[in-house]
N, CA, C and O of each residue as an XYZ file, in Angstrom:
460
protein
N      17.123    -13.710     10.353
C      17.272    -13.375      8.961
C      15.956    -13.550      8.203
O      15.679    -12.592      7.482
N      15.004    -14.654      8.206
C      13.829    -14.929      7.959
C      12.770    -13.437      7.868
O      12.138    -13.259      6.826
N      12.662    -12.557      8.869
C      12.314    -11.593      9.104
C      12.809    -10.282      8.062
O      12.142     -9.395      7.531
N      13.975    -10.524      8.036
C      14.643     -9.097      7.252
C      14.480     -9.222      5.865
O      14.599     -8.230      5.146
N      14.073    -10.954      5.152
C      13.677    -11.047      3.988
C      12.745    -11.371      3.432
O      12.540    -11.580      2.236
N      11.921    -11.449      4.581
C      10.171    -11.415      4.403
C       9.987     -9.771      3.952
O       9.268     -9.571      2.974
N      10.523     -8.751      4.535
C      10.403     -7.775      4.685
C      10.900     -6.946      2.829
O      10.311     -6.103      2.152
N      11.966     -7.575      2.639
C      12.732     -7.251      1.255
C      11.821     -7.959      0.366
O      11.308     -7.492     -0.651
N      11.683     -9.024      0.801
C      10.244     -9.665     -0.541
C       9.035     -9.108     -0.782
O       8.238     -9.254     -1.709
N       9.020     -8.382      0.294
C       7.497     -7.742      0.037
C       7.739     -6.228     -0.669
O       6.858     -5.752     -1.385
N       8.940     -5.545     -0.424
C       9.138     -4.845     -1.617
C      10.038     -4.805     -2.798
O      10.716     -3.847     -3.167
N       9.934     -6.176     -3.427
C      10.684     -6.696     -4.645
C       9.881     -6.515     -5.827
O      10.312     -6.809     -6.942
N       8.584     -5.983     -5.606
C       7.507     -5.723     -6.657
C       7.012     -4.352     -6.715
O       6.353     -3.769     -5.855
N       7.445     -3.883     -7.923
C       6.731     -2.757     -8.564
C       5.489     -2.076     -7.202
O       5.419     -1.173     -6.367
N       4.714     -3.206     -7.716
C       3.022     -2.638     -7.612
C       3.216     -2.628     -5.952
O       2.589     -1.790     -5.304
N       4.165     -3.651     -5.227
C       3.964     -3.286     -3.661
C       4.265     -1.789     -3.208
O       3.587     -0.991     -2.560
N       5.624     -1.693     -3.829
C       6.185     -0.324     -3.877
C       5.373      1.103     -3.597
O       5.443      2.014     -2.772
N       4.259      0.649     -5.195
C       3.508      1.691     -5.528
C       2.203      2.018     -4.201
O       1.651      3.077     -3.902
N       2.031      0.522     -3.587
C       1.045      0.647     -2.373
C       1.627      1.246     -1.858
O       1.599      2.475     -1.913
N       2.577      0.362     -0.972
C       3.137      1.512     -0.052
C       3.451      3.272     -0.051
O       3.291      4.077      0.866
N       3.892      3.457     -1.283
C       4.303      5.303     -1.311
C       2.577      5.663     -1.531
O       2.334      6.796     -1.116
N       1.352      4.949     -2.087
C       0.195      5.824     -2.278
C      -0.348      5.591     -0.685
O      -1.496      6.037     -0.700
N      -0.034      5.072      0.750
C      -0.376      4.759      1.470
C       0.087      5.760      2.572
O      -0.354      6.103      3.669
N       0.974      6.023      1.942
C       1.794      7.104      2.984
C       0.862      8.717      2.497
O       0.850      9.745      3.174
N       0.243      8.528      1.319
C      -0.094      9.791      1.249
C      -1.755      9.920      1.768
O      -2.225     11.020      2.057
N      -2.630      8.549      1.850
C      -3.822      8.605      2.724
C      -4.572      6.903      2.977
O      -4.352      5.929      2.256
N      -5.260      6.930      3.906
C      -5.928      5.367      3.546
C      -6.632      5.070      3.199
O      -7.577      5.822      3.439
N      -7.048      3.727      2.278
C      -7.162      3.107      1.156
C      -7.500      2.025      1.738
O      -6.980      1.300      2.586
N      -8.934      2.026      0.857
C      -9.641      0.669      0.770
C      -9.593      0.176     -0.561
O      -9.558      0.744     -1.653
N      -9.600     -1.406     -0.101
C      -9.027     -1.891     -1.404
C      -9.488     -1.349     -2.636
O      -8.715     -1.153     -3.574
N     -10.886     -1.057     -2.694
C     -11.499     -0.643     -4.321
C     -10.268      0.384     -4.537
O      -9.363      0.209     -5.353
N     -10.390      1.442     -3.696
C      -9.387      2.174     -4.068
C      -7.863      2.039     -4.887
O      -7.362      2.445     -5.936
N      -7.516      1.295     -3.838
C      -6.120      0.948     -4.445
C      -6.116      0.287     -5.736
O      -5.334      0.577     -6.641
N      -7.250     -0.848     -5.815
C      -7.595     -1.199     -7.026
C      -7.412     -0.392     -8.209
O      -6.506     -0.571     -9.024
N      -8.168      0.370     -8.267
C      -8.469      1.659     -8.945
C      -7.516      2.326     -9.559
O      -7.314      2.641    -10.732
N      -6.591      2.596     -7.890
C      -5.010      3.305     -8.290
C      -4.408      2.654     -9.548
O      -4.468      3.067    -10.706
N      -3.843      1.602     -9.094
C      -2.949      0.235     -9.752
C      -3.487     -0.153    -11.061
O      -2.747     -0.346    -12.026
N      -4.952     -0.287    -11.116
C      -5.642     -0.687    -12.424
C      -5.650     -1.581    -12.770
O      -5.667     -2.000    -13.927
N      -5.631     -2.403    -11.180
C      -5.325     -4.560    -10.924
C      -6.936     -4.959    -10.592
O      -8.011     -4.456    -10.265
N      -6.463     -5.896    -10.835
C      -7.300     -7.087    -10.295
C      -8.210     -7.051     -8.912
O      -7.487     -7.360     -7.965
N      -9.227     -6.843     -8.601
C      -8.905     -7.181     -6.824
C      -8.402     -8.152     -6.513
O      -8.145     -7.895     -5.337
N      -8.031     -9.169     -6.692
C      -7.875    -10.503     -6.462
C      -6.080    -10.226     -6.011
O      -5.610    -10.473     -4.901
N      -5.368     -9.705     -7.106
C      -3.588     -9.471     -7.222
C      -3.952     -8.278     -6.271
O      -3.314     -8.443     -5.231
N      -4.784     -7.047     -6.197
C      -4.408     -6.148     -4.954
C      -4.406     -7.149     -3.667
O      -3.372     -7.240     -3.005
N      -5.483     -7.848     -3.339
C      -5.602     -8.104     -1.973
C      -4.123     -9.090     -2.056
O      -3.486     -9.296     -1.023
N      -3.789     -9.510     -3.043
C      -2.560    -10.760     -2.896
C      -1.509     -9.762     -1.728
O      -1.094     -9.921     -0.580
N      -1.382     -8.566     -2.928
C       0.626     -7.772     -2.517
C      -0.102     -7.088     -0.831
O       0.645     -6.800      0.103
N      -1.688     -6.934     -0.754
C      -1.404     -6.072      0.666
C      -1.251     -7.280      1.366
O      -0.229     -7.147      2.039
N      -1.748     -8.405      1.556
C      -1.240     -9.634      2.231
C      -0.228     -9.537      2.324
O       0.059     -9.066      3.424
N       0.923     -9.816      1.484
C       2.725     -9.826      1.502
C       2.860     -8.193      2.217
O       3.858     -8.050      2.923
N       2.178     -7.293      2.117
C       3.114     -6.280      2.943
C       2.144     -6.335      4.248
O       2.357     -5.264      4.817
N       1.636     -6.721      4.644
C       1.207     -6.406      6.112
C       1.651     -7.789      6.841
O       1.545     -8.050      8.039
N       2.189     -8.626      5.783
C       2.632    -10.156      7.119
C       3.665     -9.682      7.078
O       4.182     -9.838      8.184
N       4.522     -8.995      6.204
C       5.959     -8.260      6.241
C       6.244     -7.116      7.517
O       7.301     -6.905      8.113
N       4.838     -6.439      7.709
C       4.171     -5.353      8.906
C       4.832     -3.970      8.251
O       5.268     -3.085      8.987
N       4.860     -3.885      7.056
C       5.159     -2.939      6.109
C       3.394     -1.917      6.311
O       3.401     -0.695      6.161
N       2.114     -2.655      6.639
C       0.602     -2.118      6.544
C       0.239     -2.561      7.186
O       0.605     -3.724      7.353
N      -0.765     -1.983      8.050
C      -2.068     -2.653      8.623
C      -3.093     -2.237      8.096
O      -3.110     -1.511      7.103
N      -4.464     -2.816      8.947
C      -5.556     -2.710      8.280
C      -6.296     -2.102      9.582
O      -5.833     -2.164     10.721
N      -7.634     -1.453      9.191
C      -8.574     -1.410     10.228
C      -9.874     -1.113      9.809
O     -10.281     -0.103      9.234
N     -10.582     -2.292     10.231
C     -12.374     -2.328     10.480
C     -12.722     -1.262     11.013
O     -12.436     -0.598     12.010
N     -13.815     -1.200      9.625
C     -15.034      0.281      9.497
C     -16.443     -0.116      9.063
O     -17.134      0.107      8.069
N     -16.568     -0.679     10.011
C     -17.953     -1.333      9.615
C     -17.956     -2.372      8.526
O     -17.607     -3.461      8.981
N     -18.230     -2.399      7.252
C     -18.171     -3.183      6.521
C     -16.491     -2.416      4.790
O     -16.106     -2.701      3.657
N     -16.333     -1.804      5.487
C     -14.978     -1.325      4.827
C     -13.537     -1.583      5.932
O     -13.422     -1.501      7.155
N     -12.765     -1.854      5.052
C     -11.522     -2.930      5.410
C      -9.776     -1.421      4.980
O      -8.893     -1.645      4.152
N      -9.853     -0.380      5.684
C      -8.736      0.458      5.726
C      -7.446      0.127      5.491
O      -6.997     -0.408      6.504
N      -6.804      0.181      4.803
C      -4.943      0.103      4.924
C      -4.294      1.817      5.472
O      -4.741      2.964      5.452
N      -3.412      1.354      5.789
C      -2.626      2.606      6.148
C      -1.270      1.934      6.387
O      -1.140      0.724      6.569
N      -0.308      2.796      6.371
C       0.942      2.577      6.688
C       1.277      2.009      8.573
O       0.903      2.255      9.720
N       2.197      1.154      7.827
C       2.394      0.849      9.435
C       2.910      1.707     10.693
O       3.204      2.890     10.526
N       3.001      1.180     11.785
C       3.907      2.131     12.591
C       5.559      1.243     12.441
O       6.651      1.807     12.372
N       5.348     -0.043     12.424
C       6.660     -0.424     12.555
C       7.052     -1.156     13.177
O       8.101     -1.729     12.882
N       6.171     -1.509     14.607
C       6.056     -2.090     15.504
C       6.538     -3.588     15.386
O       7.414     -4.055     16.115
N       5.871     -4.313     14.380
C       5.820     -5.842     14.393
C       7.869     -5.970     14.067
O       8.661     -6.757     14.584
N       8.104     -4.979     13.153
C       9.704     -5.501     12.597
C      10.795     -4.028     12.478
O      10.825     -3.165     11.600
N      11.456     -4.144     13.479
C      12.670     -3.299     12.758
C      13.163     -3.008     11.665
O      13.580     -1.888     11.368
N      13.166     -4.338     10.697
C      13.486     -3.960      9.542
C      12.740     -3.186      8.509
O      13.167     -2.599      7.514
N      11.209     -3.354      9.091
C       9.816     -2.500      8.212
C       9.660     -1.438      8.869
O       8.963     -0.528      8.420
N      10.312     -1.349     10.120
C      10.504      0.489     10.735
C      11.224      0.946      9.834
O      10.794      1.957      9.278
N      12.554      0.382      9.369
C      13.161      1.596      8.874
C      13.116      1.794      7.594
O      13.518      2.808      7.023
N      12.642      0.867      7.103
C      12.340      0.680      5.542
C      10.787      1.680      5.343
O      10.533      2.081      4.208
N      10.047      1.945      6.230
C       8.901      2.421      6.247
C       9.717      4.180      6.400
O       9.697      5.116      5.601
N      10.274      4.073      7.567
C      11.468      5.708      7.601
C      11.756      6.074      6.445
O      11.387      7.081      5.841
N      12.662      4.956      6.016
C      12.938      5.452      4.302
C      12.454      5.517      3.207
O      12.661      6.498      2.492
N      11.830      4.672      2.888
C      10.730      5.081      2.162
C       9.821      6.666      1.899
O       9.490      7.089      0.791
N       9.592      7.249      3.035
C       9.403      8.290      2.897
C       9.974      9.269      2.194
O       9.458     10.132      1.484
N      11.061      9.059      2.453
C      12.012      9.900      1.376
C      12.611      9.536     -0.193
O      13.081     10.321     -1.017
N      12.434      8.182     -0.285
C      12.732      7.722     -1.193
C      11.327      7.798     -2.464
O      10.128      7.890     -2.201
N      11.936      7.729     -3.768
C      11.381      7.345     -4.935
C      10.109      8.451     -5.222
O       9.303      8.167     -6.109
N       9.967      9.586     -4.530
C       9.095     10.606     -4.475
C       8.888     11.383     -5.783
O       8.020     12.110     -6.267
N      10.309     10.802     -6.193
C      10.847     11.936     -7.608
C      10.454     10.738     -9.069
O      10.483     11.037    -10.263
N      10.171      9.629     -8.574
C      10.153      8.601     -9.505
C       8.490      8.664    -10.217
O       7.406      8.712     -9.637
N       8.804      8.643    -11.651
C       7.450      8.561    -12.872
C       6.264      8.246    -12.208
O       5.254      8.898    -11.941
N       6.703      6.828    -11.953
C       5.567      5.886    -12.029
C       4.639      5.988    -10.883
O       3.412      5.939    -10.804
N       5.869      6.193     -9.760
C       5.274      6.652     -8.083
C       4.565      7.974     -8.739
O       3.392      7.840     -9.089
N       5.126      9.094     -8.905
C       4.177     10.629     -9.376
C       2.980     10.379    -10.146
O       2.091     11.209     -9.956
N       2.759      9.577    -10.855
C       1.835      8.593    -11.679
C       0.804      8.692    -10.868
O      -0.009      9.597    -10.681
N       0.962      7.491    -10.343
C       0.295      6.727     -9.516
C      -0.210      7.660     -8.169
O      -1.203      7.393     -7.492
N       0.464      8.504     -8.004
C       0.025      9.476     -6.788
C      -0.611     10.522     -7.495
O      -1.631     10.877     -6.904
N      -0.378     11.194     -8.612
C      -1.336     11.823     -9.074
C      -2.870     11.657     -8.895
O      -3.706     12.561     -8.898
N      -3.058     10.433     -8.751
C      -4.288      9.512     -9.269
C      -5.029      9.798     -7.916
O      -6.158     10.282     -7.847
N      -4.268      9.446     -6.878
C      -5.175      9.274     -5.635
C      -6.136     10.606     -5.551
O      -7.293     10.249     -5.331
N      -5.992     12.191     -5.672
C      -7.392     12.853     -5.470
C      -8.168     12.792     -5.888
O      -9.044     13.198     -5.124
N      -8.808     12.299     -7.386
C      -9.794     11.311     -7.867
C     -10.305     10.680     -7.717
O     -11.368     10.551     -8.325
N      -9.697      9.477     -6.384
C     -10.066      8.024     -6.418
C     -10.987      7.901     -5.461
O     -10.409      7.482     -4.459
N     -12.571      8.113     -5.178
C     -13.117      8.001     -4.297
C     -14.102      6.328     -4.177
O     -15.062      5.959     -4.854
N     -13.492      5.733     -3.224
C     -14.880      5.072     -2.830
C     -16.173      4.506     -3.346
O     -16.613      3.584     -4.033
N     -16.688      5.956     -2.375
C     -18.324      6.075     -2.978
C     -18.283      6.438     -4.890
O     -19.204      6.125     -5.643
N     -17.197      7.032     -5.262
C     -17.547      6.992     -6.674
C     -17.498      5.350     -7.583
O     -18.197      5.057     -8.554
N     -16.657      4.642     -7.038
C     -15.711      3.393     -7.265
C     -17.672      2.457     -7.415
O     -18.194      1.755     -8.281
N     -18.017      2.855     -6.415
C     -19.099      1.983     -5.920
C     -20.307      2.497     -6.709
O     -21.260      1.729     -6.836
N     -20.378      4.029     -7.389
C     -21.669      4.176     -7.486
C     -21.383      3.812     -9.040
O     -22.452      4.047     -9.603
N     -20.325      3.289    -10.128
C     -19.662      3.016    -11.112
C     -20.357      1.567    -11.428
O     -20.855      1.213    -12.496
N     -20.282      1.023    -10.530
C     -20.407     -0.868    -10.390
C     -22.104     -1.101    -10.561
O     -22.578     -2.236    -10.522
């Protein structure tokens, strides 16, 4: 049971939510997501912590850039199918269309040449 509500806690928040559905549409380094959300880095890196110990995300080393992407599913059944559904879910929702609007804008190298 420990497992199935690690998994529900990590999407009990808005802003995890919003990672996850902008994650499914490409991957995201934190500035990015930053960017998306219009957080903190400090509160982004918090919620991708809670969804990748959940195995809702992983990450992958790029030299000195740190990738998220959606999981496969592997670590938990319950974040397989919640990751399945998800896909279909909340697509039609404001805040998700919002927030996904945003991502062809959000580059990187622009994030960086800003700072």
């Amino acid at each position: 049971m420990k497992e199935f509500i690690k998994v529900m806690k990590a999407l009990s928040d808005p802003a995890r939510v919003k990672i996850l559905k902008m994650l499914q549409h490409k991957t995201m380094c934190v500035c990015e997501i930053q960017t998306a959300l219009d957080k903190a880095q400090s509160t982004t890196s918090k919620h991708l912590k809670i969804l990748e110990d959940a195995g809702l995300i992983a990450f992958q080393k790029d030299g000195l850039w740190v990738n998220y992407k959606v999981s496969d599913g592997s670590q938990s059944p319950f974040a397989a199918s919640l990751i399945g559904n998800m896909r279909h879910w909340l697509n039609d929702d404001p805040e998700i269309k919002k927030v996904a609007g945003r991502l062809p804008g959000i580059n990187r190298n622009d994030i960086l040449n800003k700072n």
